[in-house]
ZAMARGU-4260 file (C-alpha; in steps of 0.2 Angstrom, whole numbers, plus 5000, padded with zeros to 4 digits):
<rodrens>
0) 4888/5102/5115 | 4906/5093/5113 | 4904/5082/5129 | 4887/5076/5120 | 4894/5072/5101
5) 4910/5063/5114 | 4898/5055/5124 | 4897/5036/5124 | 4879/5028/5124 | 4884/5014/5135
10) 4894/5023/5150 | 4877/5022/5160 | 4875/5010/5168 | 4858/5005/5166 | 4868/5003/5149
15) 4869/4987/5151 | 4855/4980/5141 | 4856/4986/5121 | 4843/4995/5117 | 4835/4993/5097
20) 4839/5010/5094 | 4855/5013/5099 | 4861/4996/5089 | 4854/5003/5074 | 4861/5019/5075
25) 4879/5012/5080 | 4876/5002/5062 | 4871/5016/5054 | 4885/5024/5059 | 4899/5012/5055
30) 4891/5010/5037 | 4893/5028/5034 | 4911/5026/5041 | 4916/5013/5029 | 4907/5022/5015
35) 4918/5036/5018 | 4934/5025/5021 | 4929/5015/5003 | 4926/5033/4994 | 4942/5039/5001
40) 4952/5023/4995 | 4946/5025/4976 | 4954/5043/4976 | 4968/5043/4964 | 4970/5023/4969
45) 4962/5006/4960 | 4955/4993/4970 | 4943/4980/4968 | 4925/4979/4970 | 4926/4965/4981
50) 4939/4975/4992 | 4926/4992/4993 | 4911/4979/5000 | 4923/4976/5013 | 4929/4990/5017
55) 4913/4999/5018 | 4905/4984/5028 | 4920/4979/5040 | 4915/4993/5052 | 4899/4988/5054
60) 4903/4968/5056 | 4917/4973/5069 | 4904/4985/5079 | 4891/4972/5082 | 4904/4959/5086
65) 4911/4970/5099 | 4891/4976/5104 | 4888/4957/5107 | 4903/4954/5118 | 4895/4969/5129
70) 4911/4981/5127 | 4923/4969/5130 | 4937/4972/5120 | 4948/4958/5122 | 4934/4946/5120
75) 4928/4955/5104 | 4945/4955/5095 | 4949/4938/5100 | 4931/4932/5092 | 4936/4944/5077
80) 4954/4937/5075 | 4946/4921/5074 | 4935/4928/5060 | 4950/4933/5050 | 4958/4914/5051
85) 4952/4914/5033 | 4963/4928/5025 | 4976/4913/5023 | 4965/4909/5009 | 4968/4926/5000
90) 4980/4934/4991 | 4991/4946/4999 | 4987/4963/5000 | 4999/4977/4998 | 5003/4989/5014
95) 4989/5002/5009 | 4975/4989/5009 | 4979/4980/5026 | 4983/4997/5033 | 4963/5003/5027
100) 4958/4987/5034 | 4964/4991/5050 | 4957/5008/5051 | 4940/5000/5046 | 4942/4989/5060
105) 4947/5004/5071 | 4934/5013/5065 | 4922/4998/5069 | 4929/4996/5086 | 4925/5013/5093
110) 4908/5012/5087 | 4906/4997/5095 | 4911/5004/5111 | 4898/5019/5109 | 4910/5028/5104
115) 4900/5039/5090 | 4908/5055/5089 | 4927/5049/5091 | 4923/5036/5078 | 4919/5049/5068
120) 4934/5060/5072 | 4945/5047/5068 | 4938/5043/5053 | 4940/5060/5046 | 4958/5060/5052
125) 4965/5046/5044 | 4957/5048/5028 | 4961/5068/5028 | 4979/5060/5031 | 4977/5047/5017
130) 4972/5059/5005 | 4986/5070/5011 | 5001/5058/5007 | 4993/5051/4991 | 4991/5069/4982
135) 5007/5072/4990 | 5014/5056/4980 | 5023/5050/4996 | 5039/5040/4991 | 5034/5035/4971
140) 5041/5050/4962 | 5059/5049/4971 | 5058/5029/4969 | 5053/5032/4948 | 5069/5044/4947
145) 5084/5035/4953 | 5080/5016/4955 | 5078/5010/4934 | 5083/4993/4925 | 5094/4994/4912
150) 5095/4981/4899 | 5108/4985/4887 | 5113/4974/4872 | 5135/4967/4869 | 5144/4957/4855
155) 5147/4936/4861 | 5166/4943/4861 | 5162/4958/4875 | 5168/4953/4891 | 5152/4959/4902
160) 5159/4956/4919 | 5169/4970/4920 | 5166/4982/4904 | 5154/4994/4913 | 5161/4993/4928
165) 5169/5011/4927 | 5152/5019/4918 | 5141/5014/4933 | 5155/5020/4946 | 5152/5038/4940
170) 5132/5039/4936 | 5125/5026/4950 | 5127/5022/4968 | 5121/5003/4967 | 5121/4992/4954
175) 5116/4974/4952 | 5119/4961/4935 | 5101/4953/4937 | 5100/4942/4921 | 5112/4937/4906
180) 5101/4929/4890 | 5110/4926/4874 | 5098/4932/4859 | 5101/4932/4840 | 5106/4915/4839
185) 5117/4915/4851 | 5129/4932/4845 | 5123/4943/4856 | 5119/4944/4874 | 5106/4954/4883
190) 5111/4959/4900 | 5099/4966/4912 | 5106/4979/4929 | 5096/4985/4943 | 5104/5002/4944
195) 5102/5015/4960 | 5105/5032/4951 | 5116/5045/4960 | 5107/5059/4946 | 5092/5057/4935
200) 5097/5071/4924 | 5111/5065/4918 | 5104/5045/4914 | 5106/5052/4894 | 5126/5054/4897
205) 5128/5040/4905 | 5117/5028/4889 | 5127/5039/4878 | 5144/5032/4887 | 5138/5014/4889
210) 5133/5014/4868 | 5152/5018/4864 | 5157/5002/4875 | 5143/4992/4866 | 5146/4996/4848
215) 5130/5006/4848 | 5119/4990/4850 | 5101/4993/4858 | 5102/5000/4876 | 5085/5003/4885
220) 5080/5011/4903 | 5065/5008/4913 | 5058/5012/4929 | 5062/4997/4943 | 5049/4988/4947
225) 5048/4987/4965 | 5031/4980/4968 | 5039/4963/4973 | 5045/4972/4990 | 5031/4986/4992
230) 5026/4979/5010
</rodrens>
């Protein structure tokens, strides 16, 4: 029964020639493939509509490209490649979406081949995997706790280059002066820090000690934004 679902439909060799109903049923096959990669992408994740279609169509385009070329791999992701030329007219995806987009292709790739019950199998793998690390919050949690921007408020007269220096020695393990903007015609400057935080829990005791150094003047902490450097 297992060497059936495994079995290629173009090892024979009278294979040679494609017959209607196997083309159909490898296309048939890689749509349901990228329906389930597409459903698996809106779990707990936004995307686009436009980036769902293809995802749940790039498996079937990729399966008759490689069909056509009569199994040759090479062939068929050289003519694909050349397909893909136009992404330079796109906007950048994040590491997520080019990493579904090459499991669609993958996907696509071993139904092309014949492949139907490996494509499958691999299929239900990776998404079971990305479903896995994105309930399991892979990396986000950790990176909101310790990585936060500080913008904290000083008098004209405060020397900033060196007057925290001592606070963010004890609560942080990196720390970085990102931004200096005078405010309040010119009296007062808002400074902005890219801080690494050795402990979350005690962020509280470290804005208490920075307000004594900056007469109690506005102090606020954010999370980091590190969407700039995802990939």
């Amino acid at each position: 029964m297992m060497d059936k679902i495994f079995h290629g439909l173009f090892d024979a060799e009278s294979a040679a020639i494609i017959e209607v109903s196997d083309f159909l049923l490898c296309i048939g096959v890689s749509l349901v493939l990228g329906l389930v990669l597409a459903l698996t992408c809106t779990w707990h994740s936004r995307s686009t509509r436009s980036f769902l279609m293809t995802l749940a169509l790039l498996p079937a385009v990729v399966c008759v490209v490689i069909m056509m070329v009569n199994g040759n791999v090479g062939a068929g992701v050289a003519v694909a490649g050349a397909f893909s030329l136009v992404r330079f007219r796109s906007a950048a995806g994040s590491a997520r979406e080019i990493t579904l987009l090459f499991l669609a292709m993958g996907a696509g790739l071993i139904t092309g081949m014949g492949y139907l019950g490996f494509a499958a199998l691999f299929t239900a793998v990776m998404c079971l995997m990305t479903l896995l690390y994105t309930r399991l919050d892979f990396g986000t949690e950790r990176n909101a706790r310790i990585y936060k921007t500080l913008h904290i408020t000083i008098p004209e007269d405060l020397d900033y280059d060196q007057v925290f220096e001592q606070i963010f020695k004890q609560y942080a393990v990196h720390w970085e002066l990102v931004r200096v903007k005078t405010t309040n015609m010119g009296s007062l400057f808002r400074l902005t820090y890219n801080l690494t935080m050795k402990e979350p829990a005690l962020e509280k005791e470290m804005i208490d000690k920075l307000r004594c150094r900056n007469g109690n003047l506005e102090i606020s902490v954010s999370r980091q934004e590190t969407t700039a450097a995802e990939l």
